[in-house]
Backbone bond lengths (Angstrom), bond angles and torsions (degrees), N, CA, C in turn:
res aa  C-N    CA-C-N  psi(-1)  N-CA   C-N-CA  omega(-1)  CA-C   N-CA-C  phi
1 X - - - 1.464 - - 1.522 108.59 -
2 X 1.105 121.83 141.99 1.672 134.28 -165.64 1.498 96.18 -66.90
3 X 1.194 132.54 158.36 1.617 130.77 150.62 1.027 116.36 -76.96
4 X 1.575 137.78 167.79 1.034 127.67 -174.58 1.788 116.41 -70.98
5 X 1.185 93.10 176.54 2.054 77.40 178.90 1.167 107.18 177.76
6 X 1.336 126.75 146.06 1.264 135.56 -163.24 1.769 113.17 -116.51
7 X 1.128 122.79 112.27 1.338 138.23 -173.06 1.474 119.61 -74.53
8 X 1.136 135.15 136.81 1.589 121.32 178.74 1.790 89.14 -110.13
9 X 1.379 107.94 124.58 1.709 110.09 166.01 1.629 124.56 -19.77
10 X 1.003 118.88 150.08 1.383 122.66 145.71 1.467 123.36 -47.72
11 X 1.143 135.48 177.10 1.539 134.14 176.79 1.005 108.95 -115.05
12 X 1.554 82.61 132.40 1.987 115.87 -172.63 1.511 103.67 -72.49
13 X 1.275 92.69 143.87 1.817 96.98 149.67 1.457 114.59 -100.14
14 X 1.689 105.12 103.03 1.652 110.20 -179.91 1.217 109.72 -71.56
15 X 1.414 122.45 -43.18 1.684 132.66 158.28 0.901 121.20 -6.67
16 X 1.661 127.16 -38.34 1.467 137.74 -165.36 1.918 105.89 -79.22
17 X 1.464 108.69 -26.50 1.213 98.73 -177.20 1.270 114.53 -93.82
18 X 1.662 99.11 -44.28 1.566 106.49 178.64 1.232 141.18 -63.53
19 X 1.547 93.42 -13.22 1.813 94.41 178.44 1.856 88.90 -91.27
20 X 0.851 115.17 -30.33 1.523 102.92 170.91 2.132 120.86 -55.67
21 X 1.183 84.73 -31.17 1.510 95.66 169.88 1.123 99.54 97.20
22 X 1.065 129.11 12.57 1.554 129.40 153.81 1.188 136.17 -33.01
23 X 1.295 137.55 126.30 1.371 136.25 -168.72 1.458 102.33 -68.55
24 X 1.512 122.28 164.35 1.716 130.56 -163.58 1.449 106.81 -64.77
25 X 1.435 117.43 -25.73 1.620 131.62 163.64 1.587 91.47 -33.74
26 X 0.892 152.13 -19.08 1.756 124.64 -137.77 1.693 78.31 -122.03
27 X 1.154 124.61 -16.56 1.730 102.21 -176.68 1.850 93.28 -72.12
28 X 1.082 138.58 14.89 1.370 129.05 172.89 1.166 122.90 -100.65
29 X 1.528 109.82 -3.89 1.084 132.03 174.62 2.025 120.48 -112.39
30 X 1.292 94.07 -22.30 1.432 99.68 176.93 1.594 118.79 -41.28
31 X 1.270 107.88 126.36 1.414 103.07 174.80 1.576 107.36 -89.73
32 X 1.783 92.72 -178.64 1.782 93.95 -165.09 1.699 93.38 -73.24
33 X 1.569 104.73 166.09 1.190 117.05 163.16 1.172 108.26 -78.74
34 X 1.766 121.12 -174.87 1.377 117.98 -173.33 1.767 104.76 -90.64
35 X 1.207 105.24 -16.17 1.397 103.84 -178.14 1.374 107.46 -92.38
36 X 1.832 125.37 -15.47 1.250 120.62 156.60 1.316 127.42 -72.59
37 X 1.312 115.19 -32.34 1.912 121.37 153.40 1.249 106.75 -34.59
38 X 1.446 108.15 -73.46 1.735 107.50 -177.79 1.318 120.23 -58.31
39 X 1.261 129.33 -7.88 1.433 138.55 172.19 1.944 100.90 -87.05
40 X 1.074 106.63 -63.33 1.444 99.28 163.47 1.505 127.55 -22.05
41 X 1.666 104.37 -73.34 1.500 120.34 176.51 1.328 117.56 -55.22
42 X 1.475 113.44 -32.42 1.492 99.27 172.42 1.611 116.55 -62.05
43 X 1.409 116.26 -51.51 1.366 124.23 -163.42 1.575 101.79 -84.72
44 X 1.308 110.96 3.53 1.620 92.52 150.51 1.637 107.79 -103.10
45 X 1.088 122.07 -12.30 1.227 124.04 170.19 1.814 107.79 -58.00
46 X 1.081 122.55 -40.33 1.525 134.45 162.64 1.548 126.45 -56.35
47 X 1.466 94.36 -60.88 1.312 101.81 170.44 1.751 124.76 -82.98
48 X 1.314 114.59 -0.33 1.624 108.21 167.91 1.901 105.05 -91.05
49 X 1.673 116.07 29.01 1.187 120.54 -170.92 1.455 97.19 -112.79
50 X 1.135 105.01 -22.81 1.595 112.82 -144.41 2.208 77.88 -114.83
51 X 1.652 91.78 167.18 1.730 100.40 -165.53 1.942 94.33 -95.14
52 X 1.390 117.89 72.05 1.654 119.66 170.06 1.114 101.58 -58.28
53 X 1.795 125.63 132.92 1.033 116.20 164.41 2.147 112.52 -90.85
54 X 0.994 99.66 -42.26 1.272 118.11 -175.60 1.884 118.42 -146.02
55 X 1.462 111.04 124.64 1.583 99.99 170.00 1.723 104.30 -114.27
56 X 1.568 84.73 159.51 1.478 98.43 -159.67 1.661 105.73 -134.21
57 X 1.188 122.36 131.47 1.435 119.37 -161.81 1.663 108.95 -131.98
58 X 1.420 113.77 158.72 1.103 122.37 157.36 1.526 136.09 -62.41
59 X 1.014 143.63 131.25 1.741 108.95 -142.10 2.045 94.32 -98.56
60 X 0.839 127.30 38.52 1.385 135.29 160.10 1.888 98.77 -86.08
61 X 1.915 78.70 142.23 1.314 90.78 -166.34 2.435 130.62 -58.35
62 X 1.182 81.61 -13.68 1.747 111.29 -169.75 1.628 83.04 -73.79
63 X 1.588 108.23 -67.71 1.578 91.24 -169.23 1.239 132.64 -74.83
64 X 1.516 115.99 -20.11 1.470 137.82 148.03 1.466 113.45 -7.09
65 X 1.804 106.19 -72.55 1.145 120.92 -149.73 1.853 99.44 -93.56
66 X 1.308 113.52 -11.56 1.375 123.15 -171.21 1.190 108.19 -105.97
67 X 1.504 121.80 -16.44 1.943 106.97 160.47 1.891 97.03 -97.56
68 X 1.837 117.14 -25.32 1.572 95.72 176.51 1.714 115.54 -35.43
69 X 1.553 91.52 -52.40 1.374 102.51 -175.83 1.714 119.32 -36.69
70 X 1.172 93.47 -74.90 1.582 103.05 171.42 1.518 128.26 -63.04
71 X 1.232 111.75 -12.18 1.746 114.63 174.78 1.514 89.01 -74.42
72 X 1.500 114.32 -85.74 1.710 112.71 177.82 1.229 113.86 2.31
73 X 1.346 114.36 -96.69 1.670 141.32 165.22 1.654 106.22 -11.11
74 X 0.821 132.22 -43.45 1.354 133.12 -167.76 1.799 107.81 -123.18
75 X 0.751 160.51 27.56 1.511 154.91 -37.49 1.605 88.31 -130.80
76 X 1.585 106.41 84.16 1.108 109.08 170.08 1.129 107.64 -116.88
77 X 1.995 113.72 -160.67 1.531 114.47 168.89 1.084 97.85 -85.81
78 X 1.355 121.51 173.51 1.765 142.57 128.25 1.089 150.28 -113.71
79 X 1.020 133.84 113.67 1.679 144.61 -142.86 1.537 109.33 -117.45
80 X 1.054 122.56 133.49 1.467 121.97 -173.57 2.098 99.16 -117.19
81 X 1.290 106.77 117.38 1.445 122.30 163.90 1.198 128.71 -99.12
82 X 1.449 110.44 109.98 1.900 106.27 -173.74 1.307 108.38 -42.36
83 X 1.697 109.14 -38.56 1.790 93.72 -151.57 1.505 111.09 -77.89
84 X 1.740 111.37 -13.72 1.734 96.56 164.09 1.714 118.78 -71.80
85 X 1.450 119.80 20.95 1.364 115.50 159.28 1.083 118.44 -31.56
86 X 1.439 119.19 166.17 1.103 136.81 -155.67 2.250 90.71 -109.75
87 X 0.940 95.66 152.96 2.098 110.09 -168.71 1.583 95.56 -53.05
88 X 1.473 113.55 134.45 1.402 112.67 -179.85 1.596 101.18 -85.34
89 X 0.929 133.87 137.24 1.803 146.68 157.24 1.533 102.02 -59.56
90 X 1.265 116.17 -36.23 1.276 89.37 -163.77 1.541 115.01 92.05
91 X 0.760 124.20 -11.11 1.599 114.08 -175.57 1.477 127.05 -112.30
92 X 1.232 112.94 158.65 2.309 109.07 179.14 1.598 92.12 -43.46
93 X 1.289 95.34 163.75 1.305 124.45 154.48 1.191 136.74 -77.78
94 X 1.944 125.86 12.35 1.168 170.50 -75.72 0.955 101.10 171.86
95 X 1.335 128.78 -75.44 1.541 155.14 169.69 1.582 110.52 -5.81
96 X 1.270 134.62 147.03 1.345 120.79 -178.22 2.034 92.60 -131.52
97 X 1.336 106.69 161.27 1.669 126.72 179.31 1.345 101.27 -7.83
98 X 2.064 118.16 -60.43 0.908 130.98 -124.50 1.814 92.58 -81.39
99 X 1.474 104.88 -50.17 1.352 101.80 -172.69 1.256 130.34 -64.35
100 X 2.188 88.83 -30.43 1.863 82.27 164.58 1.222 123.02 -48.13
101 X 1.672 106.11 -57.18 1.508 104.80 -167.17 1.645 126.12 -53.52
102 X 1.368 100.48 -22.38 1.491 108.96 160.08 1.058 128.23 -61.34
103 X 1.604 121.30 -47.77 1.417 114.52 158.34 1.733 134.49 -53.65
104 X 1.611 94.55 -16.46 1.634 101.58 -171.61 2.018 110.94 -91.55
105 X 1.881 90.82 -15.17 1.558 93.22 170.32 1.182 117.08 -96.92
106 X 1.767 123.70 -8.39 1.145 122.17 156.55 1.795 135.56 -74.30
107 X 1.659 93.68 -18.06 1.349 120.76 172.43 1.854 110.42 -60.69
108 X 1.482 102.34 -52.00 1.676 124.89 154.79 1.026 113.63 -29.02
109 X 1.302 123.38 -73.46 1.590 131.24 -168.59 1.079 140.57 -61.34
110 X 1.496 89.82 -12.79 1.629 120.89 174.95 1.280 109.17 -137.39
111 X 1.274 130.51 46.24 1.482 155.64 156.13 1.633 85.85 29.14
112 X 1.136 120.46 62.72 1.751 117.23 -178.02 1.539 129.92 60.56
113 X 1.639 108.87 8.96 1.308 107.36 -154.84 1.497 76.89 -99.66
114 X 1.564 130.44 122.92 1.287 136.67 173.44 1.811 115.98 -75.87
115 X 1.580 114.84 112.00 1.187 105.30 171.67 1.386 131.48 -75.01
116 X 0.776 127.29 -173.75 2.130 127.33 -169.80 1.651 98.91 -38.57
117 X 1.488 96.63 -63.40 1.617 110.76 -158.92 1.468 118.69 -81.76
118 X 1.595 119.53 10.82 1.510 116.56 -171.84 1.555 93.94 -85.95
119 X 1.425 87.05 148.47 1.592 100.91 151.02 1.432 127.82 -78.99
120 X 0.793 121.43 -44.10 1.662 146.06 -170.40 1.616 123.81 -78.42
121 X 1.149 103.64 127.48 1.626 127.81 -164.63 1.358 113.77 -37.55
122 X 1.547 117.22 109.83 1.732 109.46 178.70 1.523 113.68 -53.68
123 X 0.764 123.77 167.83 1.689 139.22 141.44 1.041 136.16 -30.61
124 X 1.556 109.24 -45.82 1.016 141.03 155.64 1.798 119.04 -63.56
125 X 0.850 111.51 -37.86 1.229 97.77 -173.22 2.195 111.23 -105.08
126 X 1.670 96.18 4.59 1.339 114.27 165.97 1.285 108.85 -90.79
127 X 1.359 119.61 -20.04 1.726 106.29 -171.07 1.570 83.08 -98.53
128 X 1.460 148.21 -29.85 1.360 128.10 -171.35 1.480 101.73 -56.90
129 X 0.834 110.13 -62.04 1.494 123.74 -164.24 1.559 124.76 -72.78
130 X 1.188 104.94 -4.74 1.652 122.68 158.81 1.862 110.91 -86.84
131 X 1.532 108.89 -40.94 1.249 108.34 -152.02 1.928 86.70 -85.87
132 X 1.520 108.23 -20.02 1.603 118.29 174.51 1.520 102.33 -40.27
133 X 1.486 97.29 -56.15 1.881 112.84 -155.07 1.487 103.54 -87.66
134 X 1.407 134.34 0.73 1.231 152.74 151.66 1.236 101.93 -71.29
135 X 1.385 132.84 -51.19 1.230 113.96 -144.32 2.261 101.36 -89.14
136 X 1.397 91.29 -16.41 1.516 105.99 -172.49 1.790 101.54 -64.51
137 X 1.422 119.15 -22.77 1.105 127.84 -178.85 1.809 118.78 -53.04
138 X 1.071 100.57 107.21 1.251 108.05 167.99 1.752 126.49 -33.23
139 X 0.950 123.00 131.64 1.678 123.85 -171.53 1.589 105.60 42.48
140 X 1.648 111.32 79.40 1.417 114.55 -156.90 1.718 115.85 -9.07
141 X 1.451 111.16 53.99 1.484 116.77 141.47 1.532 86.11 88.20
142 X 1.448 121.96 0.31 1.872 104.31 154.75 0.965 127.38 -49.49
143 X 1.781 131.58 120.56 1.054 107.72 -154.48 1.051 143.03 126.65
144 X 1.270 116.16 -55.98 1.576 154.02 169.26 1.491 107.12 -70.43
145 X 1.314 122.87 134.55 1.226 128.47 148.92 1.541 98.03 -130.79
146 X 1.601 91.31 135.64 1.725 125.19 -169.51 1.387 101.23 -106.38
147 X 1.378 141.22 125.61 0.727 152.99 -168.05 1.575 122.06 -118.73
148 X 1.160 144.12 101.23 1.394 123.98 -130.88 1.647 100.29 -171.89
149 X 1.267 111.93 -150.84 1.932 121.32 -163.83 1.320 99.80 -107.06
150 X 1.535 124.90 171.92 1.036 123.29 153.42 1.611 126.31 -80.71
151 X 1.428 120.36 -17.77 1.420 147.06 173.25 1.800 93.89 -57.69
152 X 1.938 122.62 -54.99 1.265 91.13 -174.24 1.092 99.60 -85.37
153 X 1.153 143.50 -48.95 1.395 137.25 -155.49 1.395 121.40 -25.64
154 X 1.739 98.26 -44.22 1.070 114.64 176.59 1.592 130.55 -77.90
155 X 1.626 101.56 -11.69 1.544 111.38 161.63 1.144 125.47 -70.79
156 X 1.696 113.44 -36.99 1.478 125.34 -159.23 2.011 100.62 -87.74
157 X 1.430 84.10 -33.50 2.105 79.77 -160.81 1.729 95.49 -112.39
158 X 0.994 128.68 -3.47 1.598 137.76 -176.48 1.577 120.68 58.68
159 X 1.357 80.50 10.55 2.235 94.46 162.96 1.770 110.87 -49.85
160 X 1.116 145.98 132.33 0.987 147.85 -179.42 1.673 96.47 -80.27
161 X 1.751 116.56 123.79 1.410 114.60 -171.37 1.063 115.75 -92.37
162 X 1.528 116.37 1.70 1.868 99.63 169.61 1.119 118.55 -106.26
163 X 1.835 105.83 24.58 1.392 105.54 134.36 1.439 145.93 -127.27
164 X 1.141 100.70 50.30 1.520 128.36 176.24 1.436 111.64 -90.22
165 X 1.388 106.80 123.63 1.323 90.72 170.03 1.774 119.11 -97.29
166 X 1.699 106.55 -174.15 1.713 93.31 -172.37 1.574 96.98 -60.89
167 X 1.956 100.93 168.59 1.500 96.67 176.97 1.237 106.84 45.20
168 X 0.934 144.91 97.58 1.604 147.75 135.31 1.155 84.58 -155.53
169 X 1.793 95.05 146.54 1.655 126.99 175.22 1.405 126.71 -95.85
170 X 0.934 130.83 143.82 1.349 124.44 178.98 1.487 99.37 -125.23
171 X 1.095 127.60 162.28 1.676 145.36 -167.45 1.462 77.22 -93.37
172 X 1.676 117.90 155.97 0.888 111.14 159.09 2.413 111.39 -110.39
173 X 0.618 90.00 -179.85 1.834 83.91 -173.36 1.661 113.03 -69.87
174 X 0.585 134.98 154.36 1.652 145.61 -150.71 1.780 86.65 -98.29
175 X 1.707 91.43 131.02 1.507 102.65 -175.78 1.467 109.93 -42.92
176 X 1.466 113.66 170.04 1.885 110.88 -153.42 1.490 138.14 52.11
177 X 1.569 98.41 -31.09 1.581 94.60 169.67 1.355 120.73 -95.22
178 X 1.532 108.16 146.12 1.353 114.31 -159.42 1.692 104.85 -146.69
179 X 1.364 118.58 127.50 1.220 119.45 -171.66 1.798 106.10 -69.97
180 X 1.663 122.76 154.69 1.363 114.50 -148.59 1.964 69.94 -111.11
């Protein structure tokens, strides 16, 4: 049986919203690119080798389409869990690329530790609520492949996420342990 393990999506096409002029809301909607499809298909090509019991996703559209992939492939269920969402910014829905990304280099600077005045979701309160939707996992989540951001991944197992690549797995931490 697989260990548990945490997936970083395939790659989005953010392009799809922004050249539309879409507010930063729309990367939640971005579908995969074509070279993230094929990133998909490979790693279900991997994982329909291996014994998946169930994949479980963040319900943003990137990971949607990047555990469909791999549930199919391995002919399991798929379950979508809010709390592996993707890191809140904090900001309107108004908001354009630029400010997210400002919020996501201020997120940096303070390695998630939220000061007085942020808007935007600590670290802390992304790894509770990941390790929550972990813990709901049936046979503490043996089994399971979670399919999710690089933002939690990096809450739950303390892998640094901008260096994950798409599809790549991470172990997730052995029930009780929990990154501080």
């Amino acid at each position: 049986m697989l260990a548990p393990g945490l997936l970083r999506h395939a790659e989005p096409d953010y392009d799809s919203g922004e050249s539309r002029g879409l507010d930063f809301r729309s990367r939640d909607t971005a579908p995969l690119s074509r070279l993230g499809e094929q990133q998909a298909h490979q790693a279900a090509a991997r994982f329909a080798q291996l014994e998946v019991a169930r994949v479980v996703c963040s319900p943003m559209t990137r990971t949607l389409q990047t555990a469909a992939i791999i549930a199919a492939a391995c002919g399991v269920p798929l379950a979508v869990d809010i709390d592996f969402r993707e890191w809140d910014s904090g900001l309107p829905a108004s908001e354009t690329y630029a400010k997210w990304q400002e919020a996501t280099d201020e997120f940096r600077r303070h390695v998630g530790n939220a000061p007085d005045r942020a808007t935007w979701e600590s670290i802390r309160h992304m790894r509770d609520r990941a390790n929550m939707a972990l813990s709901r996992l049936p046979d503490d989540g043996y089994g399971a492949l979670v399919v999710t951001h690089a933002f939690v991944i990096e809450a739950v197992t303390g892998v640094d996420g901008r260096t994950l690549q798409y599809c790549e797995l991470v172990p997730t931490p052995p029930p009780g342990w929990r990154v501080r």
